[in-house]
N, C-alpha and C positions, 0 to 999 in steps of 0.2 A: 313463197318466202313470207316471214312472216315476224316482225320485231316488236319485240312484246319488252318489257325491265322486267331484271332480274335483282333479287332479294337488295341488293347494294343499287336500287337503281339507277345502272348503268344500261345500255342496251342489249339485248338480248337475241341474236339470231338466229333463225331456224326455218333452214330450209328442209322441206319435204320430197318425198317422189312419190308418187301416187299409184306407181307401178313396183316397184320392189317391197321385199319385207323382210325384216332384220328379227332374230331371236322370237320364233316363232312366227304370232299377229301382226307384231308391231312393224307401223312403214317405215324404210327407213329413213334416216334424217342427221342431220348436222346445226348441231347446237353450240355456238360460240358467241361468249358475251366481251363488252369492251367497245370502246369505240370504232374507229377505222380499221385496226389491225383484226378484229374480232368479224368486220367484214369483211376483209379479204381474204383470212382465215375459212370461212363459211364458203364464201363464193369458189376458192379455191378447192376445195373439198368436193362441193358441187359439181366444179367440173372433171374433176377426178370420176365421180361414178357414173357423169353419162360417158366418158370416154369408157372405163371398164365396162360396163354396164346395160350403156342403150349403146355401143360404137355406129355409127352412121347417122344419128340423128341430129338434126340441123339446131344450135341454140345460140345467141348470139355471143354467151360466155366464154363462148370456145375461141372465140378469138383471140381470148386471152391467156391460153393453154401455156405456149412456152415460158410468160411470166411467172405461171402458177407453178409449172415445172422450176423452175429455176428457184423460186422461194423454198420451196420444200428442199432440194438441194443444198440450199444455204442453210437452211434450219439444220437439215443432218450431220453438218458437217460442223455448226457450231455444237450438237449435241455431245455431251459427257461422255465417256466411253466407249 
């Protein structure tokens, strides 16, 4: 992981995988700016792809799978059409 500001400096998150690669070369990754929400947006993310992704591999994020489940849930459900 790695928070860098972005143009409005606010903070900027971006976590990596060092094993996957998205749209050819590039690794993939999840970049979310903003405060808190913009964290847990990232880390959420996160643990979405090692569960798709690496399934079995031990990370301590994952213990917070059902929370992150349950946000996107909510987010879908507040989504527009």
């Amino acid at each position: 992981m790695k928070i860098d500001f972005d143009g409005e400096q606010q903070f900027l998150y971006r976590i990596s995988c060092t094993t996957c690669v998205a749209r050819g070369r590039t690794p993939w990754s999840t970049h979310r700016s903003g405060g808190d929400n913009g964290f847990m947006a990232a880390m959420d993310r996160w643990t979405f792809h090692l569960v798709e992704k690496h399934p079995g591999e031990d990370a301590p994020c994952l213990a917070f799978l059902a929370e992150a489940q349950q946000r996107l849930h909510e987010r879908r459900e507040q989504a527009p059409g």
